[in-house]
C-alpha positions as CSV (number, residue, x, y, z in Angstrom):
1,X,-10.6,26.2,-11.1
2,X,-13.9,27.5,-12.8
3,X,-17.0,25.7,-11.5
4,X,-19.3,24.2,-14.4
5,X,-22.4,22.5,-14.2
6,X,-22.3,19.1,-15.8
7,X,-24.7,17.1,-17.5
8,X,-26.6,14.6,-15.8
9,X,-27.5,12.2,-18.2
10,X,-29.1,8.5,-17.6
11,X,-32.1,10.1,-18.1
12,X,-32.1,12.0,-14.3
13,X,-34.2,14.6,-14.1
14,X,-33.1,18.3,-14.1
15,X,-33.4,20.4,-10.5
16,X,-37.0,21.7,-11.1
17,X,-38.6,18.3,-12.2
18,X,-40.3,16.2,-9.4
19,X,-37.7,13.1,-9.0
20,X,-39.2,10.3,-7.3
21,X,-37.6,8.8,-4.2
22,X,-35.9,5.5,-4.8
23,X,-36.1,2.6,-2.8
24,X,-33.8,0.3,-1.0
25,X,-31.1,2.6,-0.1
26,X,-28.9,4.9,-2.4
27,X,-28.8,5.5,-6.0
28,X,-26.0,7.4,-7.0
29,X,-25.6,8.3,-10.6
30,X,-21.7,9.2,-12.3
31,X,-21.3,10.7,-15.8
32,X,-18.1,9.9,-16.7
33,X,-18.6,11.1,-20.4
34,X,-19.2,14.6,-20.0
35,X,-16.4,16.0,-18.1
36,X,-15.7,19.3,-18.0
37,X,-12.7,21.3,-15.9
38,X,-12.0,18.2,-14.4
39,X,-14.9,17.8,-12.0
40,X,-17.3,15.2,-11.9
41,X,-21.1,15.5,-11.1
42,X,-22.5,13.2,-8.3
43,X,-26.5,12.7,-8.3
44,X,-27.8,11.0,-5.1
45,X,-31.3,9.9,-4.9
46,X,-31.0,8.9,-0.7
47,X,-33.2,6.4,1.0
48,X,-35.7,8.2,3.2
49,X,-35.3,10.1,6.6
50,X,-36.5,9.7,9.7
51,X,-35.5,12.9,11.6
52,X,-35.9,16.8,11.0
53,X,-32.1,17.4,10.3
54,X,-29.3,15.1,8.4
55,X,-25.7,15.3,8.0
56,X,-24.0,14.0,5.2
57,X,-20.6,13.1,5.7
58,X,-17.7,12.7,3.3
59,X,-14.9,10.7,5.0
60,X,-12.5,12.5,6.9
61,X,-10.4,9.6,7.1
62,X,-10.6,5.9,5.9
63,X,-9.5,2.5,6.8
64,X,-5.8,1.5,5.9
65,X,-4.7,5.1,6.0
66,X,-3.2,6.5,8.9
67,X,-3.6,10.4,8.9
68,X,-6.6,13.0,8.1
69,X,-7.5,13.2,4.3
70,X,-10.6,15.3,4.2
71,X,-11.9,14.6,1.2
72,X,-14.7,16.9,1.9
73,X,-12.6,19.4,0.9
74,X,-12.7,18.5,-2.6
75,X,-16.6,18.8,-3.1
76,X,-18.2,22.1,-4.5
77,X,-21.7,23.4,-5.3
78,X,-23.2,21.4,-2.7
79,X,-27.2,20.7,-3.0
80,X,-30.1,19.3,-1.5
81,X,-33.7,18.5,-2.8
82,X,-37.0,17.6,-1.7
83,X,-39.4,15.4,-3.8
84,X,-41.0,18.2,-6.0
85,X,-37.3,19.4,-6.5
86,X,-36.9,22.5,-4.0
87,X,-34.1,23.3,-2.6
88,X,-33.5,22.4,1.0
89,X,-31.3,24.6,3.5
90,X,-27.5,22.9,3.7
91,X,-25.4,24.1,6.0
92,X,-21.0,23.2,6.4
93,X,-20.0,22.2,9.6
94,X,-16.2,21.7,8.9
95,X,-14.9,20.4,5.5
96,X,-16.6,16.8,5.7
97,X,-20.2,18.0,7.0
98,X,-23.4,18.9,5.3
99,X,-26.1,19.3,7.7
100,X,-29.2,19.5,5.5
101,X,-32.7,21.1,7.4
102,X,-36.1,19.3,7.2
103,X,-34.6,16.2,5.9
104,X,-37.4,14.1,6.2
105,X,-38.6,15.6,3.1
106,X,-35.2,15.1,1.6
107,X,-35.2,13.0,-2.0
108,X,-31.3,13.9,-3.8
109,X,-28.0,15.7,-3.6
110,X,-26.3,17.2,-6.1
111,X,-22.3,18.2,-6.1
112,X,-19.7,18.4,-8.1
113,X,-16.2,16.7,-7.3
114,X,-13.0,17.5,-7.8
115,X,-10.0,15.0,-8.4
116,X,-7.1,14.6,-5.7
117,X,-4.4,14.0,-7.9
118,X,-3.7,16.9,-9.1
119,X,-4.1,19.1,-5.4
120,X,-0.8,20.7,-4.8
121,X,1.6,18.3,-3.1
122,X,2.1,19.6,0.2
123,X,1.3,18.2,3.4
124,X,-2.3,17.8,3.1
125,X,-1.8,15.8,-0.3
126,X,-3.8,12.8,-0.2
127,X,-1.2,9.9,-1.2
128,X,-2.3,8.9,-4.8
129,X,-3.7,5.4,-3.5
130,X,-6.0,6.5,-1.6
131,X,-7.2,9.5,-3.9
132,X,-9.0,10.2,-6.7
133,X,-8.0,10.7,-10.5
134,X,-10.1,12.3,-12.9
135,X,-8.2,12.1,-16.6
136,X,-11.4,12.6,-19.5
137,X,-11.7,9.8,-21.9
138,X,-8.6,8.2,-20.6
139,X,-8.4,7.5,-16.6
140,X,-10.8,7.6,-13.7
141,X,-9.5,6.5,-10.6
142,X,-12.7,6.0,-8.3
143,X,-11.8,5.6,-4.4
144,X,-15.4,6.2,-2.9
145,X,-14.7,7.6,-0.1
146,X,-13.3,10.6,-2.8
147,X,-16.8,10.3,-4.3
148,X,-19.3,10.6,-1.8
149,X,-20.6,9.7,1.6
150,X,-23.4,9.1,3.9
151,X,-26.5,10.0,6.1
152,X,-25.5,9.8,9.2
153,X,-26.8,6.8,10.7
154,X,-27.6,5.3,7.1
155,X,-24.4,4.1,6.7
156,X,-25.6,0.3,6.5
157,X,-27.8,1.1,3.4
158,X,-27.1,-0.4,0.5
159,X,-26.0,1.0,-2.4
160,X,-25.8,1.2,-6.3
161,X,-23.5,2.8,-8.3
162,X,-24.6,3.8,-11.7
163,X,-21.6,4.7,-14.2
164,X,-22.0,6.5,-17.7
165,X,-18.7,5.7,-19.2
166,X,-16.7,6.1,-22.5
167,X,-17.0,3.0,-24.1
168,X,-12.9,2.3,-24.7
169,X,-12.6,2.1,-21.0
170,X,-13.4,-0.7,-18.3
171,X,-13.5,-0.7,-15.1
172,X,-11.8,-3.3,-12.9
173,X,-13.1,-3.7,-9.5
174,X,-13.9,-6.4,-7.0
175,X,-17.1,-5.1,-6.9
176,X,-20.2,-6.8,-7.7
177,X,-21.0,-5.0,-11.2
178,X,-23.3,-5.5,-14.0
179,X,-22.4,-4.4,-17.5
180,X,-25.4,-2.8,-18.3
181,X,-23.9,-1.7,-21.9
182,X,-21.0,-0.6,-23.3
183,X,-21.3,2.7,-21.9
184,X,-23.1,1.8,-18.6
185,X,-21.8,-0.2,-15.6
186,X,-23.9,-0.9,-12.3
187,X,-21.9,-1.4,-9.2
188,X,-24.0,-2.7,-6.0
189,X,-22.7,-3.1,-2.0
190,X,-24.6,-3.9,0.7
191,X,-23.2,-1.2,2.4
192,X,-20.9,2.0,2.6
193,X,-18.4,0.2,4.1
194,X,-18.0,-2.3,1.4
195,X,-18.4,0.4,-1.2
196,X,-15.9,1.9,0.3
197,X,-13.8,-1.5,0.2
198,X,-14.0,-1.7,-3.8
199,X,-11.8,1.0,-5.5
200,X,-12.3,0.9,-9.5
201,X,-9.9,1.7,-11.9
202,X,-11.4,2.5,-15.3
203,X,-8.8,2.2,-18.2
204,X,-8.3,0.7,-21.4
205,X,-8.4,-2.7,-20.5
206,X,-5.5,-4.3,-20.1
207,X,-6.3,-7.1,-17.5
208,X,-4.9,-10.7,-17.2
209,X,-5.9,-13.3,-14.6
210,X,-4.8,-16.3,-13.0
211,X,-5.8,-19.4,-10.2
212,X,-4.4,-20.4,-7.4
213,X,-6.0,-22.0,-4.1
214,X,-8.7,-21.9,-4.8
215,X,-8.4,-18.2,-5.8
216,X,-9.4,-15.9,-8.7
217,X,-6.2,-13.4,-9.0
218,X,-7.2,-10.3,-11.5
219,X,-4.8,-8.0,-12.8
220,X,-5.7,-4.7,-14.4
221,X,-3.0,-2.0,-15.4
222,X,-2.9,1.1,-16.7
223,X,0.6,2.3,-18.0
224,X,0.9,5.5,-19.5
225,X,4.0,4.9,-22.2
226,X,2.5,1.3,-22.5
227,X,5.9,-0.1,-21.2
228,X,4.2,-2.1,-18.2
229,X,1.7,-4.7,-19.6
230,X,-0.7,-6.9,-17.2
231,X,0.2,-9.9,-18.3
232,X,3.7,-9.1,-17.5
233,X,2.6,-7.8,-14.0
234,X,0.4,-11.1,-13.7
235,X,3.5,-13.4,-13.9
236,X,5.8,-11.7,-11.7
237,X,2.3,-12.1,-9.2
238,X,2.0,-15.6,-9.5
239,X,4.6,-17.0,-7.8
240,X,4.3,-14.8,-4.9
241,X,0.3,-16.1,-4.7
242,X,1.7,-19.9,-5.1
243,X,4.0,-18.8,-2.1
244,X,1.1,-17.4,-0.3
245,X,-1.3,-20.4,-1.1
246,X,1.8,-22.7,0.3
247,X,1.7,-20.7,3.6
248,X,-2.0,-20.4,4.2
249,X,-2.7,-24.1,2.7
250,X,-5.5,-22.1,1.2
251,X,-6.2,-18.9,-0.2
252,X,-8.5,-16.7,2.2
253,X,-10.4,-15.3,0.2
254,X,-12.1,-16.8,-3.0
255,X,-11.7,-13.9,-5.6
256,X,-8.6,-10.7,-5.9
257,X,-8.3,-7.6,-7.9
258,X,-4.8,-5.9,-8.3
259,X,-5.3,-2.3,-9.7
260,X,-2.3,-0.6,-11.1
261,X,-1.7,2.6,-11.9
262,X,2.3,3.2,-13.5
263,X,2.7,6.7,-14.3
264,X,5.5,7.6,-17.0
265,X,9.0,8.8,-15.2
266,X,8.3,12.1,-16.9
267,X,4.3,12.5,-15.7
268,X,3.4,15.4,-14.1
269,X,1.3,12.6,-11.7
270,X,4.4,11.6,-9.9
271,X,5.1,12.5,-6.1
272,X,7.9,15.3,-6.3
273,X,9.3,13.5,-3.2
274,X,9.6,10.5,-5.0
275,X,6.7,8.7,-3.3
276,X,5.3,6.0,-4.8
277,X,3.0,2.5,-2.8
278,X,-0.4,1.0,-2.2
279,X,-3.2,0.9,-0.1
280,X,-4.7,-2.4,0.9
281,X,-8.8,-3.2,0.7
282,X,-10.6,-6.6,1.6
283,X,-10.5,-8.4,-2.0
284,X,-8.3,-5.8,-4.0
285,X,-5.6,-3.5,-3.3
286,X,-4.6,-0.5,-5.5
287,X,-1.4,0.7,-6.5
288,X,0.6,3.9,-7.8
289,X,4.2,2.6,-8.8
290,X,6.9,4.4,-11.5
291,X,7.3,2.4,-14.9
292,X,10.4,0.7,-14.6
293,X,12.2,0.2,-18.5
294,X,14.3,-2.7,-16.0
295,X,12.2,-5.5,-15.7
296,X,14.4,-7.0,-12.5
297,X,13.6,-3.5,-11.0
298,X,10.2,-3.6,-12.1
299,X,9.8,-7.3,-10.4
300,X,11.3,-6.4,-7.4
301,X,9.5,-3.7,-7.2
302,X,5.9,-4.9,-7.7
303,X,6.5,-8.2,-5.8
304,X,8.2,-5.6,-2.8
305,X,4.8,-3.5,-2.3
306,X,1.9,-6.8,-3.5
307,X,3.0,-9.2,-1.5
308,X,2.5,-6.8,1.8
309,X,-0.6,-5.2,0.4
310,X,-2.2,-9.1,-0.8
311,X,-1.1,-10.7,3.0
312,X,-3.9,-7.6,4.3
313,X,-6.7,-10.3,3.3
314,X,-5.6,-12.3,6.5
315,X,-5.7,-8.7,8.7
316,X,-7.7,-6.9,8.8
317,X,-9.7,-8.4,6.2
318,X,-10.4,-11.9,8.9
319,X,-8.8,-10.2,11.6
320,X,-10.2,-7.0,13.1
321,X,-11.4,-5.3,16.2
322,X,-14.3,-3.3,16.3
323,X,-12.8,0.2,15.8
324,X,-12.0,-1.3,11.9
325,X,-15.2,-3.6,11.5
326,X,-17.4,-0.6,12.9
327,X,-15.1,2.3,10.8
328,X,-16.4,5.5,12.0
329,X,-15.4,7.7,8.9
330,X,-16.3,11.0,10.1
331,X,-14.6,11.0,13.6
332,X,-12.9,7.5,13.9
333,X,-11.3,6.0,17.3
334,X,-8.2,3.9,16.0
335,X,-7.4,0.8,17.2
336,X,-4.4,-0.1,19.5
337,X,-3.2,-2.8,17.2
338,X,-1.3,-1.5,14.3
339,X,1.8,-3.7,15.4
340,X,-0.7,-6.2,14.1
341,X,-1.9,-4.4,11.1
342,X,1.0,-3.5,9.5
343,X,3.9,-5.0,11.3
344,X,3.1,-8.9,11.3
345,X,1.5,-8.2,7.7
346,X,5.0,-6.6,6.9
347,X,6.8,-9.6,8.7
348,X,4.9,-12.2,7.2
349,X,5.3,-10.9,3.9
350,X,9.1,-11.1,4.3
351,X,8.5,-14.5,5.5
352,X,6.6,-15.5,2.6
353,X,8.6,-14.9,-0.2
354,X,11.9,-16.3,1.4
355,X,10.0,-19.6,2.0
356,X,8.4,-19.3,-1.3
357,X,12.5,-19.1,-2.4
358,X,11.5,-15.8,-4.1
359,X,14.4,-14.2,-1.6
360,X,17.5,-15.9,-0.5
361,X,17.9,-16.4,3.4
362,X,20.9,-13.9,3.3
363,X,18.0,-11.5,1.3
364,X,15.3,-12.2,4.2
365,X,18.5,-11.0,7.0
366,X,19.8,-8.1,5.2
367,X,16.2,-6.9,5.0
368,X,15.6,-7.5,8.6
369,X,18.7,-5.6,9.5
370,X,17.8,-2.7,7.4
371,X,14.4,-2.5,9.5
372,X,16.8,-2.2,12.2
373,X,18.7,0.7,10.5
374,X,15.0,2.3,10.3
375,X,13.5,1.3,13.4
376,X,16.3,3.4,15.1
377,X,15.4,6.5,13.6
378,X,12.5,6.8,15.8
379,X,12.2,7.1,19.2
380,X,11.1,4.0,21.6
381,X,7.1,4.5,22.7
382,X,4.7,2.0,23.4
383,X,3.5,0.4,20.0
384,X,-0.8,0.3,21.1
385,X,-0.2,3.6,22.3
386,X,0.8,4.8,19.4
387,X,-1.6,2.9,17.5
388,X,-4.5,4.2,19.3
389,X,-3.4,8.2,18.8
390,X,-1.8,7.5,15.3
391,X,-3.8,10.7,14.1
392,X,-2.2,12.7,17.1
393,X,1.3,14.6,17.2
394,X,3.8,13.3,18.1
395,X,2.3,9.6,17.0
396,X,1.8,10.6,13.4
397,X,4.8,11.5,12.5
398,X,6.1,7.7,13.8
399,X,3.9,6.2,11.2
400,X,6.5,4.9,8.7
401,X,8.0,2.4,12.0
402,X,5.0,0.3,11.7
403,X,6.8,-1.4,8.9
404,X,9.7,-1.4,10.4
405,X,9.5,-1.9,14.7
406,X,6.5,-3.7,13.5
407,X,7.7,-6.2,11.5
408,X,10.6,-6.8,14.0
409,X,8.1,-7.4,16.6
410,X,6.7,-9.8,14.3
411,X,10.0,-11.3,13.8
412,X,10.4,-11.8,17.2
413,X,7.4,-13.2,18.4
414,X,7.4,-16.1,15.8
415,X,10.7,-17.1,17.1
416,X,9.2,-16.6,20.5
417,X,6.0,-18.7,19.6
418,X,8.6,-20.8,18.2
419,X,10.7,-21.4,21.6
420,X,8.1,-21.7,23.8
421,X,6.5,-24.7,22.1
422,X,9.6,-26.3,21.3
423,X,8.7,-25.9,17.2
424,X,5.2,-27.1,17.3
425,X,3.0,-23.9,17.3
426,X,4.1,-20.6,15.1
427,X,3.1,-17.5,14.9
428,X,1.2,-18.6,11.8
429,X,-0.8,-21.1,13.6
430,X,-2.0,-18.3,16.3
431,X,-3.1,-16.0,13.1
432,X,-5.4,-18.8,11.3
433,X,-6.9,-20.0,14.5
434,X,-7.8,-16.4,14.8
435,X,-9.3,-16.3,11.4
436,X,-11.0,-19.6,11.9
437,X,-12.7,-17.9,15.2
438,X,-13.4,-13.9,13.7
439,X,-13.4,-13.9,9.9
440,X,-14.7,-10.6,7.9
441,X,-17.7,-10.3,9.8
442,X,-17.0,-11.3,13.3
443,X,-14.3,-8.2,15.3
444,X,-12.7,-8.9,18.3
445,X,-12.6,-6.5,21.4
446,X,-9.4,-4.4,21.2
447,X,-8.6,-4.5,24.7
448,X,-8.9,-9.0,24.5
449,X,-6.8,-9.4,21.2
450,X,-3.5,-9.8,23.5
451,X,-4.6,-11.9,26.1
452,X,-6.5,-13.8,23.6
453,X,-2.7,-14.7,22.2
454,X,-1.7,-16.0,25.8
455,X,-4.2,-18.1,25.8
456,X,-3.5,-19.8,22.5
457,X,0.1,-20.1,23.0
458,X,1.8,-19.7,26.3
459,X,1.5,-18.0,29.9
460,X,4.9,-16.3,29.2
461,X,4.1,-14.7,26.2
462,X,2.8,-12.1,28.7
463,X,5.8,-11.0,29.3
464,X,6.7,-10.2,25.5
465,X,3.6,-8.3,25.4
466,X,3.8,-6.3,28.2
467,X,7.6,-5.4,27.7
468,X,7.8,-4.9,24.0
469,X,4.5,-4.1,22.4
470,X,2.7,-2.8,25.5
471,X,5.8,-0.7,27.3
472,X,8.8,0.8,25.5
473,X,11.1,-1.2,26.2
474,X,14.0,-1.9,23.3
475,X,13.8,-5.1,21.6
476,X,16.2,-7.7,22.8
477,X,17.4,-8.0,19.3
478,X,20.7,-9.9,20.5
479,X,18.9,-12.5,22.2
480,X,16.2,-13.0,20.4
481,X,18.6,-13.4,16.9
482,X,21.0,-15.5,18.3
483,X,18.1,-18.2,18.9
484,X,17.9,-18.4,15.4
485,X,22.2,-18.3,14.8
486,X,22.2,-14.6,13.9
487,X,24.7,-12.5,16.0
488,X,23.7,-8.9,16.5
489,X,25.8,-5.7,17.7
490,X,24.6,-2.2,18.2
491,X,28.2,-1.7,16.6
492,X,30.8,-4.4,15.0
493,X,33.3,-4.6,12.7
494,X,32.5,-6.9,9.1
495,X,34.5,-7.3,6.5
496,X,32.4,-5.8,2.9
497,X,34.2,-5.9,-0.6
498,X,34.2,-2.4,-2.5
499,X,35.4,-1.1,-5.5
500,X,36.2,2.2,-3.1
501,X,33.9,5.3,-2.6
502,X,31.6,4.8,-5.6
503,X,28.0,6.6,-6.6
504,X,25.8,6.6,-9.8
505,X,23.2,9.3,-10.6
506,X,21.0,9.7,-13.3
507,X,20.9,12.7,-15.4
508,X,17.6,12.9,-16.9
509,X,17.9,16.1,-19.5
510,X,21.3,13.6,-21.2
511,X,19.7,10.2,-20.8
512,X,23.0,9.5,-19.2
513,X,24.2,7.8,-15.6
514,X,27.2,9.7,-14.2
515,X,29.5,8.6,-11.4
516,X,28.6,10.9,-8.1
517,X,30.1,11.0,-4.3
518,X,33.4,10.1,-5.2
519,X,37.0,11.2,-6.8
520,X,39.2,10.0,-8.8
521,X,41.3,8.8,-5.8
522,X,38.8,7.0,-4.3
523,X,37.9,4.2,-6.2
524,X,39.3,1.9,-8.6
525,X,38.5,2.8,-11.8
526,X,39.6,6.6,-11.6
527,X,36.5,8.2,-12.0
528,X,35.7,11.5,-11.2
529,X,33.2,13.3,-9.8
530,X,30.3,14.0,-13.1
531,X,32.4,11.0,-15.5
532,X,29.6,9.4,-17.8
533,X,29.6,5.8,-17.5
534,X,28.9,4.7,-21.2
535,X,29.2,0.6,-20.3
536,X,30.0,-2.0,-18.1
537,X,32.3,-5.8,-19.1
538,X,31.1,-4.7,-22.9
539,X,27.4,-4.1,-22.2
540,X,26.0,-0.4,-22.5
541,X,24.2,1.2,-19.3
542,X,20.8,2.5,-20.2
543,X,18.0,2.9,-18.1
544,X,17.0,-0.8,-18.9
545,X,20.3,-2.0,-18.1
546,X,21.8,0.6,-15.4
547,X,20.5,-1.9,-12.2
548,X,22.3,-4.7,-13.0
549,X,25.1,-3.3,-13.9
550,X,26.0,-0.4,-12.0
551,X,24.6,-2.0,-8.9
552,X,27.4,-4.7,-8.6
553,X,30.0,-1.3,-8.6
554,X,28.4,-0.3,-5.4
555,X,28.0,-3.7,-3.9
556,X,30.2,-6.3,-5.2
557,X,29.0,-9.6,-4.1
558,X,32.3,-11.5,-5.9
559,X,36.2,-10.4,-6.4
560,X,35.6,-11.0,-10.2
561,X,37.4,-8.1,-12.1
562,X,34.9,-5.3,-14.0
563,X,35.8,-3.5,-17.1
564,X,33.9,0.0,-17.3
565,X,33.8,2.2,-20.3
566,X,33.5,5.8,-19.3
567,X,33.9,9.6,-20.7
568,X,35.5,12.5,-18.8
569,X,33.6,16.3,-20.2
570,X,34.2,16.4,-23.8
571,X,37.2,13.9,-24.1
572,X,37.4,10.6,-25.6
573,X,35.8,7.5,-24.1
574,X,38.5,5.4,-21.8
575,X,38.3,1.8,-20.3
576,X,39.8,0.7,-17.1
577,X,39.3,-2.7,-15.5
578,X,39.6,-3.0,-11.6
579,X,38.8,-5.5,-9.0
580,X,37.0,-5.0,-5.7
581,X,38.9,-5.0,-2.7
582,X,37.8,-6.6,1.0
583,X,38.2,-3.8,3.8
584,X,37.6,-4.3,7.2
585,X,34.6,-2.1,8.5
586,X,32.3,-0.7,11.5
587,X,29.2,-1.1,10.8
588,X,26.0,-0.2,13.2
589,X,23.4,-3.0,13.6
590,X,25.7,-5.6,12.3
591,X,23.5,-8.6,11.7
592,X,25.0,-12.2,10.8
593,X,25.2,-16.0,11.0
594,X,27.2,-17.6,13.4
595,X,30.3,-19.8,11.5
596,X,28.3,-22.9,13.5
597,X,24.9,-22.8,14.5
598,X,24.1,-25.4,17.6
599,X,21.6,-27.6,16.5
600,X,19.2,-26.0,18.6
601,X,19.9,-22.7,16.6
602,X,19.9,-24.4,13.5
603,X,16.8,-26.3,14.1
604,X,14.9,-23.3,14.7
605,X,16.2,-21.3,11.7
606,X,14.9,-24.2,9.7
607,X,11.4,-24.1,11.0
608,X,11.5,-20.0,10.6
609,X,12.8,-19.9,7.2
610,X,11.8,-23.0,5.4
611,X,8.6,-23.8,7.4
């Protein structure tokens, strides 16, 4: 891509003019406006220097992400300046380092940044979330981090964030901003960290907001087709916050920004290995998620991936250790507790929504027993090891378990909590009486969050630690489940009903859904391998109707018969009606409820699930 210098504008003054050095901090300067081959010029008046030499650093990884982004690697035509405007010797010192000379004399940088969105998708892509999108006139996707940096040791300045924008668009953040004009925003933080905390998303607007607990919820989407609307988003949130405000008693935090970005299933945006999420900040959390034509899909989807990335406000937001309150973007020392991080946050999401009755019970097990499924994939290591060299091989790569091992550790030491004080203290209780003592500016030593458990709840939580979270140890899944009336086996034998050996793909060139993984022998309705399914009991399958009506093929939940309409090639359309049959299978991680729970069991279930 062809470097080109930008223009400046709000009035900065060019390279050879004297620029005066601005006080209190930094003053960074975007012009959104004038884009040209998709870069974006930053201007950076700094706060003054105290020593000879300075490095600037652009994050080399950031918190809430798990792996080395280096988004150094995305600036270009790096510059430094004095007061009268000469040029001061920069050297690189690996992707993320500038180390400028005789930098008390040092008054602005000057570089222009490239987007992350459109870096070729191999394994140093930076997961859209967390990256940067640069679309002229239409989208700008600001992660700061993407953006720009600090001096080292001035990363507790404060600073302001000047924007020259096109006037159509708005930019949603939780950011303090003023709204200088219509094409001018100011955007202020104390420090980088909270800059850093405050994604914006600049769109057309299309926002929508609600209360609840005391609790600002903002919703700001950007759809391409203009299928997904934010009011539409902001009522499928609502009754997850309602949940969330029933859990906590009160909302955390006073104000929240959800940021969505839903690319078209068509954009050239989209992950080509089909990965879509969010990343989680303080007061906002920003998301990258495929428009859905289905609105159930759609729901379930948004309220999958929110109500995991809204719980982070309880941790880290109010609960952190040091190596998170103290983030050391340029080489960063991880903490031990992911299990915490992710897993309880995962967990308690999960717990949330079946309380909230946004999930059934037999929802909240089969989703616990699909953890299961995943959790096996990876081999047993100690979980605050792993945490603390998450960057490392082989550690990396065991990322993904955190949502899975972790949230069953979660899942576990609830009922544990639970146990121990014979139903009067949850795992809940331990989390807010560790946000009533930390909060968002208070961490807690890494190595005294696990005792500091014990000693809340129970001596013989120890041993849960030490075994399970600590060592390797498996999780005693069976014993730990049948205190709650579930039954677990490594392997058992269940009884599923099935309409036979039954698939559905969708072929995007046709705009059609054709029956896959299967033959006409094995399953009920004679289709073959490739057969278009044109409806189902009298209703056509399109992309807004194919979930709920091809879904029930593969999973039957009832014995009701089906009629489906389908073509074979070229010949005429034919209908068949067939009912599902039970069979008797093995199945691995079988998870279910005992016929009769004791009342112990029962009891216990009751507190877990309906709180």
């Amino acid at each position: 891509m062809k470097a080109v210098y930008l223009a400046l504008g709000l009035g900065l003054a060019t390279t050879g003019t004297i620029a005066a050095q601005q006080p209190g901090g930094y003053q960074i300067n975007l012009d959104l406006q004038n884009i040209q081959n998709d870069r974006v010029k930053v201007v950076i008046n700094t706060p003054a220097v105290k020593e000879a030499q300075a490095t600037y650093v652009i994050p080399s990884v950031v918190p809430g992400s798990y792996s080395k982004k280096d988004y150094g690697r995305f600036v270009t035509d790096f510059k430094a300046f004095d007061k009268q405007g000469k040029r001061l010797k920069v050297k690189n010192n690996g992707p993320n380092l500038f180390v400028i000379d005789n930098a008390k004399n040092l008054a602005r940088l000057e570089y222009l940044v490239d987007d992350t969105w459109d870096a070729k998708q191999d394994d140093s892509f930076i997961f859209q979330p967390g990256g940067t999108n640069i679309d002229a006139g239409r989208n700008f996707t600001i992660n700061h981090y993407g953006f720009y940096g600090y001096l080292e040791g001035y990363k507790m300045q404060p600073y302001q964030v000047s924007v020259q924008k096109p006037a159509a668009l708005y930019g949603a953040t939780a950011l303090d901003v003023r709204r200088e004009s219509a094409t001018q925003d100011v955007f202020t933080a104390p420090n980088y960290v909270t800059l850093a905390d405050g994604p914006i998303l600049y769109a057309k607007p299309d926002t929508a907001s609600f209360s609840t607990g005391g609790a600002r919820i903002s919703v700001a989407v950007l759809s391409e087709s203009g299928v997904v609307k934010a009011t539409e988003v902001s009522q499928m949130l609502r009754p997850v916050s309602e949940a969330l405000t029933k859990f906590f008693g009160k909302m955390p935090v006073s104000k929240y920004q959800f940021l969505f970005y839903f690319p078209s299933l068509n954009s050239p945006l989209n992950s080509k290995n089909g990965g879509y999420g969010a990343m989680e900040h303080s007061y906002s959390s920003l998301y990258f998620l495929p428009e859905m034509p289905d609105p159930d899909r759609l729901r379930s989807m948004v309220l999958e991936v929110a109500s995991h990335e809204f719980l982070h406000m309880l941790a880290p937001l109010n609960i952190h250790s040091r190596e998170i309150g103290e983030f050391d973007f340029r080489d960063p020392k991880m903490s031990q507790h992911l299990w915490l991080y992710e897993g309880v946050t995962e967990y308690v999401s999960q717990l949330v929504q079946v309380r909230g009755g946004l999930i059934s019970p037999e929802e909240f097990r089969e989703r616990m027993k699909g953890k299961i499924d995943n959790a096996g994939k990876f081999e047993n290591v100690s979980f605050t090891e792993m945490s603390r060299r998450i960057l490392e091989a082989p550690y990396k790569d065991m990322y993904p378990n955190v949502y899975e091992k972790g949230a069953l550790i979660g899942l576990l030491l609830d009922i544990r909590i639970r146990e121990l004080s014979q139903g009067r203290q949850t795992l809940r209780d331990v989390l807010l009486a560790l946000r009533e003592k930390y909060g968002p500016t208070r961490s807690f030593e890494d190595s005294q969050l696990i005792p500091e458990m014990v000693a809340l709840t129970s001596p013989e939580l120890q041993s849960f630690f030490d075994r399970y979270v600590v060592g390797k140890e498996p999780l005693p899944l069976a014993e730990y489940l049948g205190k709650i009336g579930w039954v677990y086996a490594p392997v058992g034998q269940t009884r599923v009903k099935a309409f036979g050996n039954l698939g559905f793909g969708y072929d995007q060139a046709k705009d059609q859904f054709r029956a896959v993984k299967t033959k006409a022998e094995d399953n009920a309705f004679g289709l073959k391998e490739g057969d278009v399914i044109v409806a189902v009991n009298g209703q056509a399958v399109t992309m807004q109707t194919a979930e709920k009506l091809l879904r029930p093929l593969v999973e039957p939940k009832t014995t009701d018969p089906v009629r489906v309409k389908f073509r074979s090639g070229s010949g005429p359309e034919q209908e068949r009606q067939a009912s599902p049959r039970e069979f008797e299978v093995e199945v691995k991680n079988l998870v279910e409820p005992v016929p009769t729970p004791t009342p112990d069991q029962q009891a216990l279930q009751d507190g877990l699930l309906k709180g």
